[in-house]
VOKOL-320893 format. One line per 4 residues: number of its first residue (from 1); their letters; for each residue x, y negated, z of C-alpha. Coordinates in Angstrom, 2 decimals, padded with zeros to 5 digits, m for minus. Layout:
<pts>
NUM = a = X,Y,Z  ...
</pts>
This chain:
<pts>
1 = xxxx = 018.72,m139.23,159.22  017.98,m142.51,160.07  020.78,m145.78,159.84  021.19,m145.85,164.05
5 = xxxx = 022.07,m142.12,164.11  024.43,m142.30,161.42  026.10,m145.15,162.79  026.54,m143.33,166.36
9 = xxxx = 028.01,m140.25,164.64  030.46,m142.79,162.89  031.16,m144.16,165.57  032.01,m141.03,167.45
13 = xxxx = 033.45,m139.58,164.60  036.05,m142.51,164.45  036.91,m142.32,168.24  037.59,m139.01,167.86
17 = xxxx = 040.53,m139.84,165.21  041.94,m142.94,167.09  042.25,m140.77,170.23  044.08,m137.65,168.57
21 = xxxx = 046.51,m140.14,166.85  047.07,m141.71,170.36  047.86,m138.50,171.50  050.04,m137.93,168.64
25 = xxxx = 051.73,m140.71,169.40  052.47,m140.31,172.85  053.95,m136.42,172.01  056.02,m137.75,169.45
29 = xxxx = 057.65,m140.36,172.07  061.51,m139.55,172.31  063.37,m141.92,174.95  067.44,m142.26,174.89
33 = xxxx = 068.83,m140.79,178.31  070.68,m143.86,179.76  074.27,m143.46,180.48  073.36,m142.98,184.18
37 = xxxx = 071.28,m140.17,183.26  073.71,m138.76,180.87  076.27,m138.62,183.36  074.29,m136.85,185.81
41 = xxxx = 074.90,m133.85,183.47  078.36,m134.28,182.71  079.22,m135.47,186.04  079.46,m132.81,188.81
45 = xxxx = 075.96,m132.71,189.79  074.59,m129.84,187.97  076.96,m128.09,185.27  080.76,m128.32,186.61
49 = xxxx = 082.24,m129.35,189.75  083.01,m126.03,191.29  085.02,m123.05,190.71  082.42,m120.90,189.38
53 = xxxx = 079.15,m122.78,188.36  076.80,m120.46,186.64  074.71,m123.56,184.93  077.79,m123.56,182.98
57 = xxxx = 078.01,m119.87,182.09  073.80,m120.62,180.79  075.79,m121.73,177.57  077.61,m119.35,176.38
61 = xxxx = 075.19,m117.84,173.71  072.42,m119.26,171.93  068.98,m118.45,172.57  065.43,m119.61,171.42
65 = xxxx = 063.84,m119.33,174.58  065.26,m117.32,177.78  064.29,m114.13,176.66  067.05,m114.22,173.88
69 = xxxx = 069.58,m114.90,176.01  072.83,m112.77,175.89  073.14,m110.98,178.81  076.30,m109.95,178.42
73 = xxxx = 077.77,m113.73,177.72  076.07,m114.46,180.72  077.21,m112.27,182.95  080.67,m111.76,181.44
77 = xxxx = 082.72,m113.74,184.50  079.95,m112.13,187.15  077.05,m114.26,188.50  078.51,m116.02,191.36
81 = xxxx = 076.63,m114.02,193.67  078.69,m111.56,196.61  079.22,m108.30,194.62  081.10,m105.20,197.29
85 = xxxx = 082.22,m102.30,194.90  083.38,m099.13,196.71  085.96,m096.95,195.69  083.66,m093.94,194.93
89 = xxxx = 081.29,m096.54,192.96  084.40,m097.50,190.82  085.39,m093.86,190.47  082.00,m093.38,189.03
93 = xxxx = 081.92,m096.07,186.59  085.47,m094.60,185.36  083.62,m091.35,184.98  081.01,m092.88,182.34
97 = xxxx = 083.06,m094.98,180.68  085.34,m091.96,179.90  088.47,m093.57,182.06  090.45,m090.88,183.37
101 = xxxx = 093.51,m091.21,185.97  093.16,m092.86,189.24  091.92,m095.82,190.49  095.17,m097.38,190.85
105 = xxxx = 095.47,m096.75,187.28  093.25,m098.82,185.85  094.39,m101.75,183.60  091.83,m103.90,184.04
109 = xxxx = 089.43,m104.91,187.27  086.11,m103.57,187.15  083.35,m106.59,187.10  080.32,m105.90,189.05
113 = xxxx = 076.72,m107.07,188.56  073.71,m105.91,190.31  070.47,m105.70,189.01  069.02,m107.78,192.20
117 = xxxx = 071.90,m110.91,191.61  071.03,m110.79,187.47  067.53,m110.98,188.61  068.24,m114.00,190.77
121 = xxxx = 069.98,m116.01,188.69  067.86,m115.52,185.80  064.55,m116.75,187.77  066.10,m119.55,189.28
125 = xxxx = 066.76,m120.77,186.00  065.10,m119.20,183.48  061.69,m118.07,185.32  062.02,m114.56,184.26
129 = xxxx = 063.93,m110.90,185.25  066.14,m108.80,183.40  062.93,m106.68,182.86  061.28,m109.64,180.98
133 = xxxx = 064.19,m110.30,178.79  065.56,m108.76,175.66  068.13,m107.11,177.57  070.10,m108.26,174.98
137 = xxxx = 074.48,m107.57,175.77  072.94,m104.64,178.39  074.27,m102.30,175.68  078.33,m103.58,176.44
141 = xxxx = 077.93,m102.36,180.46  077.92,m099.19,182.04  074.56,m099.07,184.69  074.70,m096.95,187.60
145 = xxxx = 071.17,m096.29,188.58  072.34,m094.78,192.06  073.53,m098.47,192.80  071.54,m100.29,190.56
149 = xxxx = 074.02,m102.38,189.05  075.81,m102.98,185.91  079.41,m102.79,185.27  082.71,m103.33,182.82
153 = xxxx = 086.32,m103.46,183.12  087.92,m106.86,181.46  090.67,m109.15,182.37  089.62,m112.00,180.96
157 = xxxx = 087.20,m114.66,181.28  084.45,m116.49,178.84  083.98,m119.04,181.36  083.73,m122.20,180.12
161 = xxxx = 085.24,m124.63,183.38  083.99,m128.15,181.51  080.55,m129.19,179.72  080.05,m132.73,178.19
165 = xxxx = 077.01,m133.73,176.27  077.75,m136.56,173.72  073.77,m137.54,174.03  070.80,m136.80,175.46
169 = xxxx = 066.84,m137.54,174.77  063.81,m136.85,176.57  060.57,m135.86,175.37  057.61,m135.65,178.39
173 = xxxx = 059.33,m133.09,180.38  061.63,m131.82,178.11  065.46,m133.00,178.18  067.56,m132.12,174.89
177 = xxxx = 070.77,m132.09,175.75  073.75,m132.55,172.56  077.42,m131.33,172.43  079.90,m130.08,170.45
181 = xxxx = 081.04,m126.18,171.49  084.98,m126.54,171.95  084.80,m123.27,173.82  084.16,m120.95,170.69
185 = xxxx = 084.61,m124.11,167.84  081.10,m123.22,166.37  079.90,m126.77,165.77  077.19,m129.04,167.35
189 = xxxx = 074.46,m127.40,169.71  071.30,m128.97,171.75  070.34,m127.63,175.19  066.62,m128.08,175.89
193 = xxxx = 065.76,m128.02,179.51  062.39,m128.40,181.14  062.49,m130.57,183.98  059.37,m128.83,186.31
197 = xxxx = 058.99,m130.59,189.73  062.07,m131.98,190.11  064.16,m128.48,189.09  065.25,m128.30,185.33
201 = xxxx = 064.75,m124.50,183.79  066.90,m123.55,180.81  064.34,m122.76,177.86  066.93,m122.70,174.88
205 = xxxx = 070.39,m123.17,173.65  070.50,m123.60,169.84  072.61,m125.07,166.85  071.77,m128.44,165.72
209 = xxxx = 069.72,m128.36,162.35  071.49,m129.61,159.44  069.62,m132.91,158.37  070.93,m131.61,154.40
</pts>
């Protein structure tokens, strides 16, 4: 191999490297949210702001990636969505739960989710269906296939009314998102959203790494 060929190769060789660390480089870049940024997410222009905002209720478990998500958690307050529950639907969801008595009876109100609303809110923000998730929490709920819906009698809520992020960071079109849980006093979490064409999709919700 003659001294001209080796020289192109070395020169290819070395363009090669300069351009991976270049690209290196530019996936490693983090940028600081500014405060006006930060405050669009603690502000009432995506989580909070209304009586029931189900961006909120995206936090109540942690998740790896959307198909981890708890269900249950979720869904625990309902999804927002109109729900219509008849009397013979409720008697029925007594019947497999193993209620006896009358409807009047019942100590509790019956929460209502169907199949189509889970469905909804979980590809508006997640990009996927119940069918494409773990199903994880499914397990705590009665289903009704007749109606297609799942159900459980509580009288409480898990619905967090107030989210604020300490600090934020972007990464291309990734947003991590920091905050302390007060709600269940479990320590410091990061929310990673993807930001796709203007619309930001949940992809996890996990504890902050211990530097230690």
């Amino acid at each position: 191999m003659n001294k001209k060929v080796m020289c192109v190769i070395m020169v290819l060789m070395l363009s090669i490297i300069l351009i991976g660390c270049k690209s290196n480089d530019v996936e490693a870049k983090i940028e600081v949210l500014s405060a006006e940024e930060l405050e669009f997410f603690n502000g009432d222009s995506f989580f909070n702001g209304e009586e029931f905002n189900i961006r909120n209720q995206l936090l109540s478990s942690v998740y790896d990636g959307p198909e981890s998500i708890d269900l249950f958690g979720l869904f625990y307050a309902g999804s927002g969505l109109e729900e219509t529950i008849t009397d013979e639907e409720l008697l029925s969801v007594m019947a497999a739960s193993g209620i006896s008595g009358t409807i009047n009876q019942l100590p509790s109100p019956c929460e209502k989710n169907s199949l189509s609303n889970m469905d909804a809110i979980l590809m508006e923000h997640m990009d996927i269906t119940v069918e494409e998730s773990g199903k994880i929490g499914l397990e705590n709920m009665v289903y009704l296939e007749d109606y297609d819906a799942y159900y459980y009698f509580h009288g409480d809520t898990n619905y967090r009314s107030l989210i604020t992020f300490n600090r934020g960071e972007r990464e291309g079109n990734q947003i991590r998102l920091y905050y302390d849980d007060g709600f269940f006093g479990d320590g410091a979490k990061v929310l990673t959203l993807m930001e796709i064409e203007g619309e930001y999709k949940f992809k996890s919700n996990q504890y902050v790494k211990s530097e230690d």
